[in-house]
C-alpha positions as CSV (number, residue, x, y, z in Angstrom):
1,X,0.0,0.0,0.0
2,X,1.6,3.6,-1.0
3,X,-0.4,6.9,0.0
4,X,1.1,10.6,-0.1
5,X,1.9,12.6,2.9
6,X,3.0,16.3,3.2
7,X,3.5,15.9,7.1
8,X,6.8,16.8,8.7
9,X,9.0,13.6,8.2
10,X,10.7,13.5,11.2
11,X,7.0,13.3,13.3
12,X,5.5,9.9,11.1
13,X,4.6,7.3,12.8
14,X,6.9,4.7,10.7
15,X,9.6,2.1,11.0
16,X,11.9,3.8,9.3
17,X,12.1,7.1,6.8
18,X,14.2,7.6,4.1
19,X,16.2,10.3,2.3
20,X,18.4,10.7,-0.9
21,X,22.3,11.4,-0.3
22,X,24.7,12.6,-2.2
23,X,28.4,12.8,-2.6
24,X,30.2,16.3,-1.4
25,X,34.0,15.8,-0.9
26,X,34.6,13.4,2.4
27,X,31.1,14.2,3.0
28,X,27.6,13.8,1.9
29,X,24.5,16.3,1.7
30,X,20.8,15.3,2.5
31,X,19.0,16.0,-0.7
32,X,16.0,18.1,0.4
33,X,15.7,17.3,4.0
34,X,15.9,20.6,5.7
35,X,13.7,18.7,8.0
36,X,16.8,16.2,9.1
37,X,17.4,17.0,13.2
38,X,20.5,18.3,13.7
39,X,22.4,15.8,15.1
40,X,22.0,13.8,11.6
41,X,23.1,16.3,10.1
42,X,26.2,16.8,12.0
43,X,26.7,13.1,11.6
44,X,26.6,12.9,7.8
45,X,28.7,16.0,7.5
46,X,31.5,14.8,10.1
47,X,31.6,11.2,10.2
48,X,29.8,9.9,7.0
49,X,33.8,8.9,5.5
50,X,34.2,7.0,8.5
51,X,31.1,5.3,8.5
52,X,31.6,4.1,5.1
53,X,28.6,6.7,3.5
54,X,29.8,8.1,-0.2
55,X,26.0,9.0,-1.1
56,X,27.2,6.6,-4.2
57,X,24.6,5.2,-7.2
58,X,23.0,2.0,-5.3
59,X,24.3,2.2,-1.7
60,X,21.6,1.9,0.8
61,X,22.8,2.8,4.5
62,X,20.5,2.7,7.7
63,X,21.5,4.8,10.7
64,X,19.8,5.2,14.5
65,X,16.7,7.8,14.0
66,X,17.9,10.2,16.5
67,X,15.5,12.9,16.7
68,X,13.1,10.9,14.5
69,X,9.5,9.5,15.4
70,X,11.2,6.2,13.3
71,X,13.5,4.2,14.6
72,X,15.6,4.2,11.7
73,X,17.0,6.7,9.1
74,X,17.9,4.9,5.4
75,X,20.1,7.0,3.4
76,X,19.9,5.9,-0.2
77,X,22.2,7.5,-2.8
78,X,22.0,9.2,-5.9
79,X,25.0,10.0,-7.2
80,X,25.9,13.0,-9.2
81,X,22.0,12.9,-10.3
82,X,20.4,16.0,-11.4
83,X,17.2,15.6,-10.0
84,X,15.4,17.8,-11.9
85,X,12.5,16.3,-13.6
86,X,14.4,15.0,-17.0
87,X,14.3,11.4,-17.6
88,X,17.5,10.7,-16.3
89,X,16.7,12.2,-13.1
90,X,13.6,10.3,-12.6
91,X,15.2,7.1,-13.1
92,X,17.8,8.1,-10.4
93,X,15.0,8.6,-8.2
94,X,13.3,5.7,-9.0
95,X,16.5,3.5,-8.7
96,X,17.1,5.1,-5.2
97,X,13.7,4.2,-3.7
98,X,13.8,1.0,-5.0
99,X,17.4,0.4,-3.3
100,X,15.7,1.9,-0.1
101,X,12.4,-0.4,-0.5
102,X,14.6,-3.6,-1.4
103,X,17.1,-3.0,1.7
104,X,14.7,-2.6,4.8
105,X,12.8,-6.1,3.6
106,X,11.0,-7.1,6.9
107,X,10.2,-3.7,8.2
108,X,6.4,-3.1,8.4
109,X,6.4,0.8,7.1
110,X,8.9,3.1,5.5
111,X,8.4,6.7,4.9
112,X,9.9,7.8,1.6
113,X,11.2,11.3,1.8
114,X,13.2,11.8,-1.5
115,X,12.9,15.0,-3.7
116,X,9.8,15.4,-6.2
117,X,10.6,18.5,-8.4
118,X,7.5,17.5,-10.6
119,X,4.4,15.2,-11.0
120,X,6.3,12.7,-12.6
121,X,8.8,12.6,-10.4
122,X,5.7,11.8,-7.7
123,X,5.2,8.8,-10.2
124,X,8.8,8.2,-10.4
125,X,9.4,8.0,-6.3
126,X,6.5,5.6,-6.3
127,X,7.2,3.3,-8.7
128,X,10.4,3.1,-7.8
129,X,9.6,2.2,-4.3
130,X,6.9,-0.3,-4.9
131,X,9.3,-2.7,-7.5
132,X,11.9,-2.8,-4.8
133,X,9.4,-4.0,-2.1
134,X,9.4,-7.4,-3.8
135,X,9.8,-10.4,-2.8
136,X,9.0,-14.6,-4.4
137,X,7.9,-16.4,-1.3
138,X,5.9,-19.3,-2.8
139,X,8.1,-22.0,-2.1
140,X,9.8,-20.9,1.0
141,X,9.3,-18.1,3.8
142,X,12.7,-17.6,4.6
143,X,13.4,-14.0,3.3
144,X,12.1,-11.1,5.1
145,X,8.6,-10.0,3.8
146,X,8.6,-7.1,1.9
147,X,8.0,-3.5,3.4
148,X,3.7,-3.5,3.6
149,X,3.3,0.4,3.9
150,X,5.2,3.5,2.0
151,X,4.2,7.0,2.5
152,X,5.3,9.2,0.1
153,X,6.4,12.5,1.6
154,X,5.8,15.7,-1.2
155,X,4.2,18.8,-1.0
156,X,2.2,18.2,-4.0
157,X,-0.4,15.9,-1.7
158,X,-3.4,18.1,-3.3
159,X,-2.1,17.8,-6.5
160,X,-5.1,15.6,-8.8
161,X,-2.4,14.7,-11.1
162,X,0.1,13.6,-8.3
163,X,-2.4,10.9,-7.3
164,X,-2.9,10.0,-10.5
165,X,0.5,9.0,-11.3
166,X,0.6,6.9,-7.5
167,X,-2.2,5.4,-9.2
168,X,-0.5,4.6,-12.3
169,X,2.6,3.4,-10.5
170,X,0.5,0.7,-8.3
171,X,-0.8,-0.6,-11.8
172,X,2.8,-0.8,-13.2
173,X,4.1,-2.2,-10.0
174,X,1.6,-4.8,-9.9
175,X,2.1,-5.8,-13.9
176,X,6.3,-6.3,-13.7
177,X,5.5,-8.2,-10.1
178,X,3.1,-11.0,-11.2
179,X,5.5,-10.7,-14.7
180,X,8.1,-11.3,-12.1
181,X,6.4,-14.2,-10.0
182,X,5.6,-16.2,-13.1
183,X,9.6,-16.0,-14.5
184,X,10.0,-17.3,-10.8
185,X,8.2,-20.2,-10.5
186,X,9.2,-23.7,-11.1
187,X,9.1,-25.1,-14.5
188,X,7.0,-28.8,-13.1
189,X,4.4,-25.6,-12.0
190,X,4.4,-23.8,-15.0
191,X,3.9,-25.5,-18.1
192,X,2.0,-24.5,-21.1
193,X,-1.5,-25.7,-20.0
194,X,-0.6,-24.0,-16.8
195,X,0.2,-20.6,-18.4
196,X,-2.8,-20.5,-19.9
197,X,-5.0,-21.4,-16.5
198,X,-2.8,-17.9,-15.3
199,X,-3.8,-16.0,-18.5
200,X,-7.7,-16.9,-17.6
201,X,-7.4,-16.0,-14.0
202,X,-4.8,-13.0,-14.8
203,X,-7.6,-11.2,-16.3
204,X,-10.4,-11.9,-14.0
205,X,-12.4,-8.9,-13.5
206,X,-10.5,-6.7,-15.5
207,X,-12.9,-4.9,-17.8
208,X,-12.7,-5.2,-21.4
209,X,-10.2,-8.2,-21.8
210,X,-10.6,-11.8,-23.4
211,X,-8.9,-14.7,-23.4
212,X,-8.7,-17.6,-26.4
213,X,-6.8,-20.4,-26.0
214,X,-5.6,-22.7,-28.7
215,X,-4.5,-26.3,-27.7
216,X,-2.3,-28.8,-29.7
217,X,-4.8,-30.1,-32.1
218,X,-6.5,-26.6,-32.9
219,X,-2.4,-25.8,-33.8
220,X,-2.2,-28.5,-36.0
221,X,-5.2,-28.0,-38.2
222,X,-4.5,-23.7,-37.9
223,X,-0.9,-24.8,-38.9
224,X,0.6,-23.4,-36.3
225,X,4.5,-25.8,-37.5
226,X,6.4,-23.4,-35.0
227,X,5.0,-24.8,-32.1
228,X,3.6,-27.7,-32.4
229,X,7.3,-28.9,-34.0
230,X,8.9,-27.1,-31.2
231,X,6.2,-28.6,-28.2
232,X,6.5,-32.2,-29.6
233,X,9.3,-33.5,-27.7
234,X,7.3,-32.6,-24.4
235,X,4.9,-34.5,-22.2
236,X,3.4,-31.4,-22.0
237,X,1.8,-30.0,-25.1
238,X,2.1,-26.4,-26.6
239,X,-0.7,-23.3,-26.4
240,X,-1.5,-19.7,-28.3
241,X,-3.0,-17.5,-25.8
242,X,-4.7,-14.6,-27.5
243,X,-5.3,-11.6,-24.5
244,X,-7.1,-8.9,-26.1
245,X,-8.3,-5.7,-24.4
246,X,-10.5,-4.3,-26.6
247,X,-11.6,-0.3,-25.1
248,X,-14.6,0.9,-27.1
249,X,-13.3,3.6,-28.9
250,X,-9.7,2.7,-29.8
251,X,-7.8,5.5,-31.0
252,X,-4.9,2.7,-32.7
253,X,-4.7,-0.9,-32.2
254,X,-1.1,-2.6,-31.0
255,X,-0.4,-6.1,-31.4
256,X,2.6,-7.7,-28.8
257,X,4.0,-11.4,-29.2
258,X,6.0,-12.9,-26.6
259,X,8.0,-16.1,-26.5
260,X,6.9,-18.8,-23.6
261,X,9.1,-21.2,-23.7
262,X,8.0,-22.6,-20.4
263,X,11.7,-24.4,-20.0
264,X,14.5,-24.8,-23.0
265,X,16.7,-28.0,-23.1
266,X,17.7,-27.1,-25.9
267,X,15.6,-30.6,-27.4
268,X,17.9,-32.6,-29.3
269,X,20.4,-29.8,-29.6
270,X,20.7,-30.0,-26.0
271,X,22.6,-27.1,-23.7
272,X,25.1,-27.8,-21.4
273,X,23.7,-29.1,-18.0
274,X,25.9,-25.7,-16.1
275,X,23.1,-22.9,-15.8
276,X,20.4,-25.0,-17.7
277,X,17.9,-24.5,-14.6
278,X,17.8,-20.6,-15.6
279,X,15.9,-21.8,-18.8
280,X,12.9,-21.5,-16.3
281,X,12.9,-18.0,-17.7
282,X,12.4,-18.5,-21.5
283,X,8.9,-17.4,-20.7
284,X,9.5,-13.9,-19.8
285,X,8.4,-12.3,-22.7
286,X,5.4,-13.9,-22.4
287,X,4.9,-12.9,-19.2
288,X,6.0,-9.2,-20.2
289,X,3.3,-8.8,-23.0
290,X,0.4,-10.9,-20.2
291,X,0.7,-8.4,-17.8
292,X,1.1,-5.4,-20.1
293,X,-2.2,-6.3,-21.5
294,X,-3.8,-6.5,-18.1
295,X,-1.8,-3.5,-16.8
296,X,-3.2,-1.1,-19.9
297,X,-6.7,-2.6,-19.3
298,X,-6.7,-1.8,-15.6
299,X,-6.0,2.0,-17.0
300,X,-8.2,2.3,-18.9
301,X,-6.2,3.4,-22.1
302,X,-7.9,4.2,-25.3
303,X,-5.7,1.8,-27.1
304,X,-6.6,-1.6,-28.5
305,X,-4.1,-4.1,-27.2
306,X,-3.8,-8.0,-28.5
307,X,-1.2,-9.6,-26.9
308,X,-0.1,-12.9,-28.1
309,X,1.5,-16.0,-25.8
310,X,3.7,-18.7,-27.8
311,X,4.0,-21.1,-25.3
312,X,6.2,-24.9,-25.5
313,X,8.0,-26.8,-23.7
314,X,11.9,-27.3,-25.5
315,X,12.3,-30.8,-24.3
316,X,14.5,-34.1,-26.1
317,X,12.5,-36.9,-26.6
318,X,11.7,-39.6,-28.9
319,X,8.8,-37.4,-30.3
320,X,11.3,-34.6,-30.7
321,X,11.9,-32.8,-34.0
322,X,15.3,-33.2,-35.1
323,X,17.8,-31.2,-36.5
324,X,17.4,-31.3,-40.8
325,X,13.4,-31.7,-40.0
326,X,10.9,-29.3,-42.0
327,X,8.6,-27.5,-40.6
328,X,5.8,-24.9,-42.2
329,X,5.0,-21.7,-39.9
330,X,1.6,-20.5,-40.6
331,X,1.1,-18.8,-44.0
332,X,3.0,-21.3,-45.8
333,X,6.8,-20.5,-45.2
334,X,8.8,-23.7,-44.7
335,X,11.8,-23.5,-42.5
336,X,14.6,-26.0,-42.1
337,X,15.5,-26.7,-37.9
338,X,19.4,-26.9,-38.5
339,X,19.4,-26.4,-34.3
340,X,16.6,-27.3,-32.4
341,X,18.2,-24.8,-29.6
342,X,16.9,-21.5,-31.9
343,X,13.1,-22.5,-31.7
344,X,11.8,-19.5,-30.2
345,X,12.2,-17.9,-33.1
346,X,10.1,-20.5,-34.6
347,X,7.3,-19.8,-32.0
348,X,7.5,-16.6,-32.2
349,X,7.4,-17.3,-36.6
350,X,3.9,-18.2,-35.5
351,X,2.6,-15.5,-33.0
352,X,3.9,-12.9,-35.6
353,X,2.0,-14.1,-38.8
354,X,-0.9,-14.8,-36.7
355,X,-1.0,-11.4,-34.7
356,X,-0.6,-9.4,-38.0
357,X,-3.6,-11.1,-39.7
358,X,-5.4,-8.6,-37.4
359,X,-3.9,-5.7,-39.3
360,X,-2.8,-3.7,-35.9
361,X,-1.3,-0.7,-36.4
362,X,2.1,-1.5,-35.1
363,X,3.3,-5.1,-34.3
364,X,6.2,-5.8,-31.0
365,X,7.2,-9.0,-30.3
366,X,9.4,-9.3,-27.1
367,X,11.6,-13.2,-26.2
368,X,14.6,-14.4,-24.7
369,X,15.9,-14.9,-27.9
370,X,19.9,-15.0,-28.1
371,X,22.5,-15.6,-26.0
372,X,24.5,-12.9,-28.8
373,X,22.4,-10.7,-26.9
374,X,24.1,-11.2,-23.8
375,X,27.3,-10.8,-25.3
376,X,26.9,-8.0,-27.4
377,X,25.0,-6.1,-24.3
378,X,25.6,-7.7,-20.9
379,X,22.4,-8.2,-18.4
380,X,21.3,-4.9,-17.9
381,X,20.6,-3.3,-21.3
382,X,18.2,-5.1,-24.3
383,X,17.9,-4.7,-27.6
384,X,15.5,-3.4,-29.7
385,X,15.7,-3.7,-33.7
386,X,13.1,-3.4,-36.7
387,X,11.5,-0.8,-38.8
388,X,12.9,2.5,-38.1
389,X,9.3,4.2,-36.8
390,X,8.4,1.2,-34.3
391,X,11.9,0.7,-32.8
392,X,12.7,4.4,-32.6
393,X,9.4,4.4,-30.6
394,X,10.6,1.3,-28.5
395,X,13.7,3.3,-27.3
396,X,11.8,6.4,-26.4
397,X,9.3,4.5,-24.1
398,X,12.1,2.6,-22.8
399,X,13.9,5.7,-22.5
400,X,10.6,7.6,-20.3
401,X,10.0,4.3,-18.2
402,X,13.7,4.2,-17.0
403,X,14.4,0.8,-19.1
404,X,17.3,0.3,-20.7
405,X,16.7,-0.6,-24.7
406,X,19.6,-0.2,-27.5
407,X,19.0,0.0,-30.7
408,X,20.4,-2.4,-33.0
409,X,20.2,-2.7,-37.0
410,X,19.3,-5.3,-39.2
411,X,21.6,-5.9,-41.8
412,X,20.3,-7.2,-45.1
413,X,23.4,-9.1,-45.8
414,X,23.1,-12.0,-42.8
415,X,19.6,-13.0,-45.2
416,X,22.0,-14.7,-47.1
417,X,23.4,-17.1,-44.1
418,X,20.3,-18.1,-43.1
419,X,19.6,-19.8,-47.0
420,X,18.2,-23.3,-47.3
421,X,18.8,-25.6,-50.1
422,X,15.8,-27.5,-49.2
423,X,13.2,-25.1,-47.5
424,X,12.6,-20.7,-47.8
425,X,14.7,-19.9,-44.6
426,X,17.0,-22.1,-42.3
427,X,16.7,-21.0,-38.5
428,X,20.1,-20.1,-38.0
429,X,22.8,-18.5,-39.9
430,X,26.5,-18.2,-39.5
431,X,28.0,-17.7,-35.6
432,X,28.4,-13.7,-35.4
433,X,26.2,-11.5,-35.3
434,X,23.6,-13.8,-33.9
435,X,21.4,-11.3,-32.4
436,X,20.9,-9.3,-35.8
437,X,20.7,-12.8,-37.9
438,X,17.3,-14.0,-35.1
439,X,15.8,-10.8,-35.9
440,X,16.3,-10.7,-39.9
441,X,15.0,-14.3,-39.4
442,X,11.8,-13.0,-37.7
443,X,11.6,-9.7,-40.4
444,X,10.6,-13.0,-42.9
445,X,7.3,-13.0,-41.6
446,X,6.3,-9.0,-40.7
447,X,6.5,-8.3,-44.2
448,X,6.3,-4.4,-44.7
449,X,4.3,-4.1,-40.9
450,X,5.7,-1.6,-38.5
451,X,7.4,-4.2,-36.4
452,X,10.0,-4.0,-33.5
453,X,11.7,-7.0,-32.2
454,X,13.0,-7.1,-28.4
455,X,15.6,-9.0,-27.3
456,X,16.0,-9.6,-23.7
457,X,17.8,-12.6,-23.1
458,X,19.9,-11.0,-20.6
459,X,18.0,-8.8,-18.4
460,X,14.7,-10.8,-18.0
461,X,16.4,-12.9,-15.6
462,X,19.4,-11.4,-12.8
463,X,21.5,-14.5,-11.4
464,X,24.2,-12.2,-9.6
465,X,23.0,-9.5,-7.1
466,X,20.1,-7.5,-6.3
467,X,20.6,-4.1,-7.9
468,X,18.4,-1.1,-7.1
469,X,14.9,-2.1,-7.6
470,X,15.5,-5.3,-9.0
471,X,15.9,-8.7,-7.1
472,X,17.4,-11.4,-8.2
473,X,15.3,-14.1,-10.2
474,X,12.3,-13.2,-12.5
475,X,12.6,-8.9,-13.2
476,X,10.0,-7.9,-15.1
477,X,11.3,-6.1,-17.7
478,X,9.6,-5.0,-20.7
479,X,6.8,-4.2,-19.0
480,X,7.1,-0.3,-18.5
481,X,8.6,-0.2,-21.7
482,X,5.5,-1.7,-23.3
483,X,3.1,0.3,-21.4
484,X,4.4,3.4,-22.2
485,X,4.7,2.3,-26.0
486,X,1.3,1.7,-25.7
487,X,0.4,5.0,-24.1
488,X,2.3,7.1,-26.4
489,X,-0.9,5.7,-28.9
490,X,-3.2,7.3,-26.5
């Protein structure tokens, strides 16, 4: 629960309150905490070096709340940040009160006092401390619970447009944590079938949303090769869940596809056994374009969003298809499977062809695609490539929701490694450049469609450290980035 407060921090009733710090010499300064008893402030300006506090980019500190109601001050710092309403600035704010949220895990309430030079910095503070107070607790309890109460300290309390964006922000939060929860949980627990079942009861009560599901044998005869040729080696048979919100007045209409590969083996191209148990999160993009659907429903935006799951299992089996095996996406392209390991692409052949019969305006599809993602961009920044409209777009709302999207090209020249002497396209090309040759791969079936293809192998799933507002696990992202896509349509 988040509310706003323009109350004197130092006199709330909370666990703990916190404030932005930054770096000054051996010192640091309270950002915009004239309110700070003096005695803090003595502290942080005599003996913050010796207490280890830099006011650096991601360092949380707690300190004894003299002179506070709280028990506890949390410094959380900002860097060099300008804090001054830009982009940059709210993202540094955002960061920070996720760090604060994220680090005081098992207190009951926490009192964010960090500056808000504008509405959207309100927004900003919020959302920022509402991702960090996560936490997966459905197969254990032994982590702290997350922090159940923030007040939001601004003077902009009576500001309609303030509470507004606190509105917005719960709705955000909400989408990137169940995003989050389903990345998380267990492949034997979430299986195509299963995804589905959370689809249905993902859009329960949310006003204007259906659900179709299409099992194996409504694949086959729609002729649907991608998956059913990628789900035959399971127990566990494949699904395309179609989510459509459908508002009464659209003012454009957005199709999103996302790759569900509940769990990737590989199949018979099998991956090494060392780090295969992160292949639990081959579904995030899936889970990304679920929850963005829901999450622009529950606003109420005058867009028409479709979003599309391509959900499989990747698994070796005697039913498996096998590398040199034909398959036909829907439409009638035939592709030859030279590694069973690139099927998402193959899914995702699928969703593509069969979310642009709709004629949307604009067409995103969003996967786990490549490790040549990782490589070329680490874990923290994705990649966005198609047609120069629709992935300049991508890199703006990722750029306004504070994720972290690079734009990539799509040379024509890798069409030529990804030839087939038997079938139109091969599903893989040559070694380098792997990223850009999945994409031109996936180009093959958007035809002349504004399209933008997201890659974010990397930074849908953290295996090192918790980092500002983002745990480790399952991190939602994609899904601010596609809600503000879709809201720039409204």
């Amino acid at each position: 629960m988040i509310s706003l407060t323009s109350k004197n921090p130092a006199q709330l009733a909370v666990d703990a309150v916190v404030v932005a710090v930054r770096p000054r010499g051996n010192a640091v300064d309270a950002v915009d905490a004239a309110w700070l008893p003096k005695e803090l402030v003595q502290l942080l300006a005599r003996d913050a070096a010796r207490l280890g506090i830099t006011g650096a980019v991601d360092e949380v500190r707690r300190l004894p709340g003299t002179g506070l109601k709280a028990s506890t001050l949390v410094l959380t710092g900002v860097g060099d940040a300008e804090l001054d309403g830009s982009a940059a600035g709210r993202e540094a704010l955002r960061r920070a009160a996720g760090a604060a949220t994220r680090e005081v895990a098992g207190l009951e309430s926490v009192a964010v006092a960090l500056p808000t030079p504008d509405v959207a910095s309100v927004g900003a503070v919020a959302e920022g401390a509402l991702l960090g107070a996560y936490a997966f607790s459905r197969y254990h309890s032994l982590h702290d619970a997350p922090v159940a109460r923030v007040e939001l300290v601004t003077d902009r309390t009576r500001d309609k447009a303030a509470g507004e964006a606190v509105a917005r922000a719960e709705v955000v939060a909400a989408a990137v944590h169940a995003t989050r929860d389903l990345v998380n949980t267990a492949p034997n627990d979430l299986y195509p079938a299963v995804f589905a079942d959370e689809a249905k009861a993902a859009v329960k009560g949310v006003k204007g949303v259906k659900v179709t599901v299409l099992d194996e044998k409504a694949l086959a005869a729609g002729g649907y090769g991608g998956l059913v040729g990628v789900g035959q080696g399971s127990a566990r048979p494949p699904r395309l869940v179609r989510v459509a919100y459908s508002p009464a007045k659209p003012r454009a209409t957005v199709a999103l596809v996302g790759k569900g590969i509940t769990f990737d083996s590989g199949g018979i191209s099998i991956k090494p056994a060392a780090g295969m148990e992160a292949m639990k999160s081959d579904m995030a993009g899936a889970a990304a374009v679920l929850h963005t659907v829901v999450a622009a429903a529950r606003l109420g935006l005058p867009v028409a969003v479709t979003g599309w799951l391509c959900l499989a299992e990747n698994m070796p089996s005697g039913t498996a298809q096998r590398p040199s095996d034909v398959i036909t996406i829907r439409g009638g392209t035939t592709v030859e499977v030279l590694n069973t390991d690139a099927e998402g692409r193959l899914v995702m052949a699928d969703g593509l062809v069969a979310a642009l019969e709709e004629k949307p305006d604009v067409v995103l599809d969003i996967a786990t695609l490549t490790g040549a993602q990782v490589v070329a961009l680490g874990h923290r920044v994705s990649a966005v490539m198609g047609t120069d409209e629709a992935r300049d777009r991508v890199v703006a709302a990722a750029g306004e929701s504070g994720e972290l999207f690079w734009p990539m090209p799509l040379p024509d020249e890798l069409r030529a490694g990804l030839k087939s002497k038997i079938a139109d396209i091969a599903n893989i090309g040559e070694r380098w450049g792997g990223m850009l040759s999945a994409g031109v791969f996936l180009r093959e079936f958007v035809g002349d469609s504004p399209w933008a293809h997201l890659d974010i192998a990397g930074p849908a799933f953290n295996e090192k450290s918790a980092h500002d507002y983002t745990p480790v696990g399952g991190t939602g992202v994609g899904v601010r980035t596609l809600l503000a896509l879709v809201e720039s349509y409204a």
